[in-house]
C-alpha positions as CSV (number, residue, x, y, z in Angstrom):
1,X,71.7,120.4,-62.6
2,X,68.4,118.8,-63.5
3,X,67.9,116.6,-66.2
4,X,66.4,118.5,-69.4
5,X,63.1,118.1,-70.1
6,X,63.7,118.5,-74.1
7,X,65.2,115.0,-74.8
8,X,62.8,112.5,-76.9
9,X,62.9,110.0,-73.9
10,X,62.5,112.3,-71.3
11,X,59.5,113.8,-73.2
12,X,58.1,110.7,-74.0
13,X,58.5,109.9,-69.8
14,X,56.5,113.0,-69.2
15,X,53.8,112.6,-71.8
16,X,53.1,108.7,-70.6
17,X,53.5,109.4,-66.5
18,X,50.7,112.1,-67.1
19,X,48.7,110.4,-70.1
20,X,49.1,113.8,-71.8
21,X,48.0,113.4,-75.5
22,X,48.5,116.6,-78.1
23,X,45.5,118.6,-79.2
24,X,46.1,119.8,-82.8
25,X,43.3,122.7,-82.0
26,X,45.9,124.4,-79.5
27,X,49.0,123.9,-82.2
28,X,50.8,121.5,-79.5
29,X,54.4,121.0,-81.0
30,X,56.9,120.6,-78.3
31,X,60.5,120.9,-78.9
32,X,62.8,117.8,-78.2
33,X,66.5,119.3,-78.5
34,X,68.3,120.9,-75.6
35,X,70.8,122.7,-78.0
36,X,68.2,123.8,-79.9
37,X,66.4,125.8,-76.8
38,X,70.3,127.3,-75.0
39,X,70.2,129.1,-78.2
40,X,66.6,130.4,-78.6
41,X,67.7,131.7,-74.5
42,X,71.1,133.4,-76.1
43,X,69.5,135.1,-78.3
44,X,67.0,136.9,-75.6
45,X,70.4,138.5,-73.5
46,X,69.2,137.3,-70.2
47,X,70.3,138.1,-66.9
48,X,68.9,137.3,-63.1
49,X,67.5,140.9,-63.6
50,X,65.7,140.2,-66.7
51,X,61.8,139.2,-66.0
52,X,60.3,136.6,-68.8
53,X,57.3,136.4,-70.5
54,X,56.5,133.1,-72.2
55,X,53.6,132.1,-74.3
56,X,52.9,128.2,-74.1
57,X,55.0,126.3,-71.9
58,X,53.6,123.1,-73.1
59,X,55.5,120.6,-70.8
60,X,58.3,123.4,-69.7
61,X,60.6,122.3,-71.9
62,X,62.0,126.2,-72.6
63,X,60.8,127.2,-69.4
64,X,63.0,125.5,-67.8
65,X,66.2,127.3,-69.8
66,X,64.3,130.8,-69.2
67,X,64.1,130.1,-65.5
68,X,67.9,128.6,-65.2
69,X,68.6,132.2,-67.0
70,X,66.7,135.0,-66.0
71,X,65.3,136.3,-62.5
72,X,61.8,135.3,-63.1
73,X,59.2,133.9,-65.7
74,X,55.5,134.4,-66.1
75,X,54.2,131.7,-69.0
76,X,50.7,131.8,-69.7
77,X,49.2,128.1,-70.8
78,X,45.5,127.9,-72.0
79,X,45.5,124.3,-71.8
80,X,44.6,123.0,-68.0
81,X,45.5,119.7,-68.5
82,X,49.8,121.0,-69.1
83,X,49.3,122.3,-65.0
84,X,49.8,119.3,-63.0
85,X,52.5,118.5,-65.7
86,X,54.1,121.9,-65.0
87,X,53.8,122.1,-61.4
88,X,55.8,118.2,-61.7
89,X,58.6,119.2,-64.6
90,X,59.0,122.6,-62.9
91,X,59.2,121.9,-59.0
92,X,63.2,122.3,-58.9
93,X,62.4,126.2,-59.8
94,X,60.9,128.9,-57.7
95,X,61.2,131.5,-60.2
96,X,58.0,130.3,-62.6
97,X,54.6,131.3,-62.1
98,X,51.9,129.6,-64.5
99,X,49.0,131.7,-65.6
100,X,46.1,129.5,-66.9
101,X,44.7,131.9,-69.6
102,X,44.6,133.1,-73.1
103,X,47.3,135.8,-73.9
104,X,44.9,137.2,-76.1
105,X,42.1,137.7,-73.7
106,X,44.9,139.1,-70.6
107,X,45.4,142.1,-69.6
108,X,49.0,142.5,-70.4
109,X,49.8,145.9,-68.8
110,X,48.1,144.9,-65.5
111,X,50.3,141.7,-65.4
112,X,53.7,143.3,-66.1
113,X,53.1,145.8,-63.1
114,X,51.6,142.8,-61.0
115,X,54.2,140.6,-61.5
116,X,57.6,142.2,-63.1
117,X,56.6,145.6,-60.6
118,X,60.8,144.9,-59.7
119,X,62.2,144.6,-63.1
120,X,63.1,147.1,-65.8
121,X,63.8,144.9,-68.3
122,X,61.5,142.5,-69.5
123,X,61.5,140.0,-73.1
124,X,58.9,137.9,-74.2
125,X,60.3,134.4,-74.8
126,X,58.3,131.8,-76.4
127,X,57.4,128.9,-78.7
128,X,54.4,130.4,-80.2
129,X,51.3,128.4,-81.6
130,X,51.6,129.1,-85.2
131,X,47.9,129.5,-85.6
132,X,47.9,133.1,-83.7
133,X,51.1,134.8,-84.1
134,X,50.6,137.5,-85.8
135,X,47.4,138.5,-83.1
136,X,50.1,137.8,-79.9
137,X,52.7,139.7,-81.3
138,X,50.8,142.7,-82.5
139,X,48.4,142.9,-78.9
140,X,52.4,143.5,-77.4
141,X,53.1,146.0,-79.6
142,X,49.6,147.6,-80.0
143,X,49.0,147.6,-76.2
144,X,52.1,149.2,-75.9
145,X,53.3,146.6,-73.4
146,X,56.5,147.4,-71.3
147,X,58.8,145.0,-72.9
148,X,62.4,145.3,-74.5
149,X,61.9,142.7,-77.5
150,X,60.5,139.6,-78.1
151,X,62.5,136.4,-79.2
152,X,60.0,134.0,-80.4
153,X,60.0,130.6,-82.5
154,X,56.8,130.7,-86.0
155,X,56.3,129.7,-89.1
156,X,59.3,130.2,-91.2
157,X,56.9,132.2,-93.8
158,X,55.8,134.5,-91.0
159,X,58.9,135.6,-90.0
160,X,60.2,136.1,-93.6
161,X,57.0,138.2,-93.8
162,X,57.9,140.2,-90.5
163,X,61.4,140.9,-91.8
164,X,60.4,141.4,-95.4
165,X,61.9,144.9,-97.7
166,X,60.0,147.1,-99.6
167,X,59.5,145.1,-103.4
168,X,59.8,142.0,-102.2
169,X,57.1,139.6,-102.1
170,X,57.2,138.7,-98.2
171,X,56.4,142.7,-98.0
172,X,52.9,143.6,-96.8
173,X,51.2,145.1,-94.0
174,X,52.4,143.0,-91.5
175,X,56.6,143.8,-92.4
176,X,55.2,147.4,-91.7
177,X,53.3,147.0,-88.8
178,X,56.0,145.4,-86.9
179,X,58.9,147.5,-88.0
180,X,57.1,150.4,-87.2
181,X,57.9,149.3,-83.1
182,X,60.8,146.8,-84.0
183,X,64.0,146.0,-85.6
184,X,63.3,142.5,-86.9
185,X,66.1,139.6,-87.6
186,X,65.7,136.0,-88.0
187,X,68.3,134.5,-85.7
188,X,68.1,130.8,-86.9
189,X,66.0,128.3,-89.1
190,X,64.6,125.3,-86.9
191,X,64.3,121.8,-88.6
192,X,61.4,120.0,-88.0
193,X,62.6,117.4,-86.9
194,X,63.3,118.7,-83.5
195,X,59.5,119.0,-82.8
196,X,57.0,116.4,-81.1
197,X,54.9,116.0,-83.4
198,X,56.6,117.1,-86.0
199,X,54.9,120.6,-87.8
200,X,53.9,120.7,-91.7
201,X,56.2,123.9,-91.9
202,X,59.3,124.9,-91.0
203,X,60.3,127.6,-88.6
204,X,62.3,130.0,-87.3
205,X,63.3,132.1,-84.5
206,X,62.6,136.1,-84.6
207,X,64.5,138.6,-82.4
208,X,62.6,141.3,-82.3
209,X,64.0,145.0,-80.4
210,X,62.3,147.8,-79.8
211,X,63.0,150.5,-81.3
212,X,63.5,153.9,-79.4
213,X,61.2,155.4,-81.8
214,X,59.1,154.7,-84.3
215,X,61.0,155.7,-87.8
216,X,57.9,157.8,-88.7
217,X,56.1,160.1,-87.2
218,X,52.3,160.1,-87.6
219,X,49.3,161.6,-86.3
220,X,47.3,158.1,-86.0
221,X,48.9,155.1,-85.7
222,X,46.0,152.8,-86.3
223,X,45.3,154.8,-89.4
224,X,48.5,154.2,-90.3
225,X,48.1,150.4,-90.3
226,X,44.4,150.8,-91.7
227,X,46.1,152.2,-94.5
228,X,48.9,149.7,-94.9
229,X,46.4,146.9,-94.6
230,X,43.8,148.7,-97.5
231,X,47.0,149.3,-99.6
232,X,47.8,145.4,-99.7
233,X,43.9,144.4,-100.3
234,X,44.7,143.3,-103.7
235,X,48.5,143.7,-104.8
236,X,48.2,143.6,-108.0
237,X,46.7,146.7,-108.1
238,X,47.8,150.4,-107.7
239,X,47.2,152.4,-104.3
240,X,44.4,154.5,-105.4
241,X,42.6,151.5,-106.4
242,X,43.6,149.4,-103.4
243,X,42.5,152.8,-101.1
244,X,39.3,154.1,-102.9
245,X,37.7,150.5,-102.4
246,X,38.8,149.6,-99.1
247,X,38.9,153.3,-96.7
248,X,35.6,153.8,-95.3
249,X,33.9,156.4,-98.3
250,X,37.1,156.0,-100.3
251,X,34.9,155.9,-103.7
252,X,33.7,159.2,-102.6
253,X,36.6,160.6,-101.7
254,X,38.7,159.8,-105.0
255,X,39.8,163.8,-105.2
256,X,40.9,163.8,-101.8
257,X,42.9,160.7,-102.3
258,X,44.7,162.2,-105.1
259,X,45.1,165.4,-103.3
260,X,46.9,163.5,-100.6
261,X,49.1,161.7,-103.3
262,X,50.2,164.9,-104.4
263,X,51.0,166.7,-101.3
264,X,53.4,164.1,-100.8
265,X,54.9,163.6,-104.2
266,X,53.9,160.3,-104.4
267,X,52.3,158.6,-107.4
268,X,49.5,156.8,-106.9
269,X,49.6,154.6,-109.5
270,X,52.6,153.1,-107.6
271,X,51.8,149.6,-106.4
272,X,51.6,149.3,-102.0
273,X,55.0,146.9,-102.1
274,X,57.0,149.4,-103.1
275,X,56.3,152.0,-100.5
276,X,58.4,152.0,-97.9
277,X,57.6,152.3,-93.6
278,X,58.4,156.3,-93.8
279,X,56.2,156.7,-97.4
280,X,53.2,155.2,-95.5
281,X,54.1,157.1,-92.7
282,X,53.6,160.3,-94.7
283,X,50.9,158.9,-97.3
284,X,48.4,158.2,-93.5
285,X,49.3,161.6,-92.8
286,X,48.2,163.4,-95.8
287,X,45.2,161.3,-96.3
288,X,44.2,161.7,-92.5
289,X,44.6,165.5,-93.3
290,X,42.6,165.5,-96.0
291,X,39.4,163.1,-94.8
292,X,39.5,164.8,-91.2
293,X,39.7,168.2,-93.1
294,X,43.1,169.6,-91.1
């Protein structure tokens, strides 16, 4: 068994052998506890049939559990100078491939069937940089990307947002965005302590599974979430406030909003936390009705 990379010495080894030095820009916070990284990789249900997608490698320090774990793993790292240091901390396994680019700019589909064209079940797996979470996980779940479920470490306060209930003041349009696609649970709190440098926040880790169907059905999803985000502009106010001043023509179309509210028996004056996935769901519906004319 190799020795693991996510021990402070061993780290510190790495970081001075390849006169690596963090770059705040990037949200470099690598994780220093072994125990801390088997259970992040218990949480994902791996097997050698299972096919990895990580975000961030950093030094390897994870990828080295996903690889010992699962049949394959595909981490993309934006920052050149972590692939000499990667090609060194991950020689022992032949099951990594290192793809020097932004996840945000890939084209995720492409990749799965390029490199997981053998696997049916894929997870993403990953320490996220906190400063685009929200725009990784929602290009998954808005591409449509062939994956299972994501198990991935954020800001504490992002995943409480994720996994937020209606009337509660995590909910927003994000809590609804994601559990459209997926049941959300935080699996455990991570102390900061275990980090090098050591983040400002604390975090946690999110399993995320998709679900076999959304719990709505609606004509347009990206009204849907056009709707949820206009709804949250400013929560203090009620929906038809919120809507008339942030859909396209809303001021114009106060009538129609109101018609739409009461098609679906839904007051208006209600404020957009307490509206629940499947009350959105039929609120977009009606109002799509209604502005497209159907």
């Amino acid at each position: 068994m190799n020795k693991d990379i996510a021990t402070p010495v061993r780290t510190k080894e790495i970081l001075e052998k390849h006169g690596f030095s963090f770059k705040k820009s990037l949200g470099q916070n690598f994780l220093i506890d072994p125990n801390i990284l088997r259970n992040i990789v218990s949480h994902a249900d791996l097997t050698d049939k299972t096919g990895v997608i990580e975000i961030g490698p950093g030094i390897g320090a994870l990828t080295e559990h996903l690889a010992r774990n699962a049949g394959k793993v595909v981490a993309f790292e934006i920052d050149q100078r972590l692939l000499p240091v990667l090609e060194d901390t991950l020689s022992p396994y032949d099951n990594v491939t290192i793809i020097n680019q932004d996840v945000l700019e890939a084209d995720l589909n492409k990749v799965v069937e390029e490199q997981f064209s053998d696997f049916d079940d894929i997870v993403v797996v990953a320490n996220l940089p906190y400063y685009v979470t929200t725009p990784i996980i929602m290009k998954f779940l808005l591409g449509k990307v062939r994956i299972r479920g994501m198990v991935i470490m954020m800001q504490k306060e992002v995943a409480d947002r994720i996994t937020a209930s209606p009337s509660t003041k995590a909910y927003g349009s994000l809590s609804i965005a994601v559990q459209y696609y997926m049941d959300a649970e935080v699996s455990m709190i991570v102390p900061k302590t275990v980090f090098i440098p050591q983040p400002n926040v604390e975090s946690a880790v999110l399993k995320l599974t998709k679900k076999a169907e959304p719990p709505v059905e609606v004509i347009d999803e990206d009204f849907l979430f056009e709707v949820a985000r206009g709804s949250f502009v400013q929560r203090r106010k009620t929906l038809l406030n919120n809507l008339q001043s942030s859909l396209p023509e809303g001021k114009m179309k106060k009538e129609q909003i109101l018609r739409a509210f009461e098609r679906i028996d839904i007051d208006p004056g209600r404020r957009g936390e307490t509206l629940s996935i499947e009350e959105f769901g039929k609120l977009s519906n009606a109002l799509y009705s209604e502005f497209k004319n159907l």
